[in-house]
C-alpha positions as CSV (number, residue, x, y, z in Angstrom):
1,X,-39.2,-22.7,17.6
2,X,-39.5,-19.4,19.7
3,X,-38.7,-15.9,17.8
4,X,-35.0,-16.1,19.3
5,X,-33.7,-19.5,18.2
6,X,-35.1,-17.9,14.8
7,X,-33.7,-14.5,14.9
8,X,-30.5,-16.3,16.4
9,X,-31.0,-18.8,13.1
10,X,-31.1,-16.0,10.6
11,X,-28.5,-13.3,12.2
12,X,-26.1,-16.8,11.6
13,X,-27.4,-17.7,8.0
14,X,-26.5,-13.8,7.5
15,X,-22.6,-14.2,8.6
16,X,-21.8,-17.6,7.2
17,X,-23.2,-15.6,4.1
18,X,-22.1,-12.3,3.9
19,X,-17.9,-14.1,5.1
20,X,-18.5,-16.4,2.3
21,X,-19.5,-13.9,-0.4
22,X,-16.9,-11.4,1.1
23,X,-14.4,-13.7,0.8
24,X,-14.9,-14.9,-2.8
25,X,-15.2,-10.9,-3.5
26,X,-11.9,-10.3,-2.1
27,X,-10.4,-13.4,-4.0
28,X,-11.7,-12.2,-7.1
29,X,-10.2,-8.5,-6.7
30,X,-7.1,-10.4,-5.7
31,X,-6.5,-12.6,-8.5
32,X,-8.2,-9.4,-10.6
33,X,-4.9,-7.1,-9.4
34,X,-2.2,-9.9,-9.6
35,X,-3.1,-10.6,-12.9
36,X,-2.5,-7.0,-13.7
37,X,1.1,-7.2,-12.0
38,X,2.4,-10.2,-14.1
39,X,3.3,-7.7,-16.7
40,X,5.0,-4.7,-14.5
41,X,6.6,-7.3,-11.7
42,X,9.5,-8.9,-13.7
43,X,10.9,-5.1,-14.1
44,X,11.9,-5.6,-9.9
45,X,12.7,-9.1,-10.2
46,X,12.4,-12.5,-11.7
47,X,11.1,-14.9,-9.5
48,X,8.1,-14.6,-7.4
49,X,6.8,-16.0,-3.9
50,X,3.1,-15.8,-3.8
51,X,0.9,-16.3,-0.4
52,X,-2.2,-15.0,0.9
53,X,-2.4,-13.8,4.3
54,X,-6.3,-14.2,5.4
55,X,-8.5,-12.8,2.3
56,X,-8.1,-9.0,2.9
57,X,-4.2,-9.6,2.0
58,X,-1.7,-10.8,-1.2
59,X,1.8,-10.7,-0.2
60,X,4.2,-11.1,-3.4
61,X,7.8,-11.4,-2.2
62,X,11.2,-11.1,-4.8
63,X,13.9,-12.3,-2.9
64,X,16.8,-11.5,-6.0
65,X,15.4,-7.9,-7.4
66,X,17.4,-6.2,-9.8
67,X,18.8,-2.8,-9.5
68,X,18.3,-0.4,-7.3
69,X,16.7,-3.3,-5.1
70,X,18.6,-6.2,-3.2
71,X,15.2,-7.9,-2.6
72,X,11.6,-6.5,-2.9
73,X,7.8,-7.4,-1.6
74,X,3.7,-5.9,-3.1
75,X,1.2,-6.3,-0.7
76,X,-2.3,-6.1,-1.8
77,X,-4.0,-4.9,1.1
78,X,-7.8,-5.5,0.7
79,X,-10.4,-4.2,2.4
80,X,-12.1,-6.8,4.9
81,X,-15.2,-7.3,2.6
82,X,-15.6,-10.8,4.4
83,X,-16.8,-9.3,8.1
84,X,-19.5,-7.3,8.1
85,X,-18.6,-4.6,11.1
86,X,-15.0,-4.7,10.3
87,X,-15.8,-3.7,6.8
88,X,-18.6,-1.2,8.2
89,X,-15.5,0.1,11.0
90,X,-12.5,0.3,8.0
91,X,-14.8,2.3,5.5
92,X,-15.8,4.6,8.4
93,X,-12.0,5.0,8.7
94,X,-11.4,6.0,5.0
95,X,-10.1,2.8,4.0
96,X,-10.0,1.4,0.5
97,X,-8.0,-1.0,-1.1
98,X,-4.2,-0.4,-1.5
99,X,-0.9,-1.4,-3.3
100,X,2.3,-1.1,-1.0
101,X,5.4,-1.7,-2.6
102,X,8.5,-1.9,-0.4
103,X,12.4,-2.6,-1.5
104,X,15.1,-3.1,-0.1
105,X,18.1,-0.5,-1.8
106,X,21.1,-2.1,-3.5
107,X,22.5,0.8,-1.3
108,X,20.9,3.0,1.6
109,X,19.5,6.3,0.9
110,X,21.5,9.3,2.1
111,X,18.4,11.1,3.6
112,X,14.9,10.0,5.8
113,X,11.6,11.1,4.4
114,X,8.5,10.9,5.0
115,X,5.7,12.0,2.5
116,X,2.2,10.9,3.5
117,X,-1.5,11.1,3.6
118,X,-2.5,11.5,6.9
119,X,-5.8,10.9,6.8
120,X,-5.3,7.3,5.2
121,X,-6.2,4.8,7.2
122,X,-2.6,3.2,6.5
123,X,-0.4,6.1,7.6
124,X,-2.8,7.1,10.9
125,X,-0.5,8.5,13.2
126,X,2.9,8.5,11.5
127,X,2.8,12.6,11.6
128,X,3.0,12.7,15.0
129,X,5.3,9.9,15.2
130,X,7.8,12.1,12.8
131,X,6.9,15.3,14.8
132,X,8.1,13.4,18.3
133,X,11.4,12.3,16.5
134,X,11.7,16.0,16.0
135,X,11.8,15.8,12.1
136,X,11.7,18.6,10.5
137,X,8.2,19.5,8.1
138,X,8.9,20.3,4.4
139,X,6.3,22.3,2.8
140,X,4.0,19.7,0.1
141,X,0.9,20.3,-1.5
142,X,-2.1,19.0,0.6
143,X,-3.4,17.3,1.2
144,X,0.2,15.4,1.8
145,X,2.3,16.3,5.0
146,X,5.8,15.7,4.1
147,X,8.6,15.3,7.1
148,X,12.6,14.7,6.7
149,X,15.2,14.0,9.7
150,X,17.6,16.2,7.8
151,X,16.9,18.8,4.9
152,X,15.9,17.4,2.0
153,X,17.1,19.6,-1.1
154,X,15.4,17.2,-3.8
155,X,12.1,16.7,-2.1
156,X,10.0,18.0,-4.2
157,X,11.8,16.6,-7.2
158,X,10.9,13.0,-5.2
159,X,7.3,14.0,-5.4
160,X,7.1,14.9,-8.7
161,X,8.5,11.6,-9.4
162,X,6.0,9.5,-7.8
163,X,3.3,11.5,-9.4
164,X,0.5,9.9,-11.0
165,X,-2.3,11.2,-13.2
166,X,-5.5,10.7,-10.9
167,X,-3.2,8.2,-8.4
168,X,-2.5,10.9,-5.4
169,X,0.4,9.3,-3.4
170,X,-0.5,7.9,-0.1
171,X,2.5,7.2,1.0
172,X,6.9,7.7,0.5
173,X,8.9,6.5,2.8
174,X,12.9,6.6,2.6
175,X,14.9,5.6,5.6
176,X,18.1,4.0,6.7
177,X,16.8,0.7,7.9
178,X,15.5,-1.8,5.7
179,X,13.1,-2.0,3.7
180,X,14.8,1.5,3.1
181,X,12.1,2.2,0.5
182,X,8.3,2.3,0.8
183,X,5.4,3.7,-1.8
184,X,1.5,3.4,-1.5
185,X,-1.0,4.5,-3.7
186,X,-5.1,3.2,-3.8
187,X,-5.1,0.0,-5.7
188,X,-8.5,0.9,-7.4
189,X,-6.5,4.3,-9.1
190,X,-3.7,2.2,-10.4
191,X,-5.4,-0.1,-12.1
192,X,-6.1,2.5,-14.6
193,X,-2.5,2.2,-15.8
194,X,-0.4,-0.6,-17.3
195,X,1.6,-2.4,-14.6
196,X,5.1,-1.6,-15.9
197,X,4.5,2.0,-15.8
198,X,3.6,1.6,-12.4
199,X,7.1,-0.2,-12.0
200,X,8.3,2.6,-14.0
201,X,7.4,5.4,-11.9
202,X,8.8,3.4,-8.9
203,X,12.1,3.2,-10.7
204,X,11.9,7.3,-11.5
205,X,11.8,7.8,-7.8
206,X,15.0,5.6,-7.3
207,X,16.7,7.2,-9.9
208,X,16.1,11.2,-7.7
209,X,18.5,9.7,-4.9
């Protein structure tokens, strides 16, 4: 064989390998993390719709959540261990593993608020997008940005509320439409807690508004 069908060869022995390893990774840190939630997840709701989106994703919906939430969804967004560039590409971009939880209120919020990290690869632009909707900035220790449609008297009060030892917030999200209610933190930092206080301290931000 000449040195390109070999090279040619190899290079695809590399990516079959690297997407299959990748991928079992990913499943692993998956199953790892929802194993964790089983505890904390019956706080929102009861019954639990499970699917995987790709291998870089977990999707857990509740469609009957118990107060403050109508209905309720955790995404498990996982880095994408199971392409080489991609995974090369999202850790240039500061991207890690992240839990999202998002609920839809029993009741919408009286205010819109944004608090977020804008360097995360998950809130890239949302600044700006904020700024051009002529929201107003609330001061917020760094390296959070923090950005309300009206004045927010009890936005630091929110903050403190979704403040975790060694978990800095990634993103808080508050707004009229649903999912009216939005929280990210790196999945890697939570892990250090029990699941239900993690459920906890998502409830302690309901209770501010």
């Amino acid at each position: 064989m000449s040195p390109q069908v070999i090279l040619f060869i190899l290079v695809a022995l590399f990516v079959v390998g690297w997407f299959a390893l990748g991928t079992q990774w990913n499943v692993r840190k998956g199953d790892a993390a929802l194993r964790w939630l089983q505890q904390g997840l019956p706080q929102v709701g009861e019954k639990t719709t499970l699917r995987w989106l790709g291998s870089s994703a977990v999707e857990l919906k509740i469609e009957q959540g118990k107060p403050p939430f109508r209905a309720a969804e955790v995404v498990l967004a996982l880095e994408p261990r199971d392409v080489p560039p991609l995974w090369l590409l999202a850790r240039l971009r500061g991207r890690h593993d992240l839990f999202i939880f998002r609920g839809t209120l029993s009741s919408r919020p009286s205010l819109e608020m944004e608090a977020l990290n804008p360097h995360s690869w998950s809130t890239r632009g949302l600044d700006r997008k904020c700024e051009a909707r002529g929201w107003s900035a609330l001061p917020a220790p760094a390296p959070l940005v923090v950005y309300a449609r009206n004045h927010v008297q009890n936005a630091s009060e929110l903050l403190s509320a979704a403040a975790l030892s060694g978990c800095p917030l990634v993103r808080l999200s508050l707004r009229r439409d649903a999912p009216e209610f939005e929280v990210q933190w790196q999945l890697s930092h939570l892990l250090a807690y029990p699941s239900p206080e993690i459920f906890q301290t998502i409830r302690r931000i309901t209770d501010c508004l």
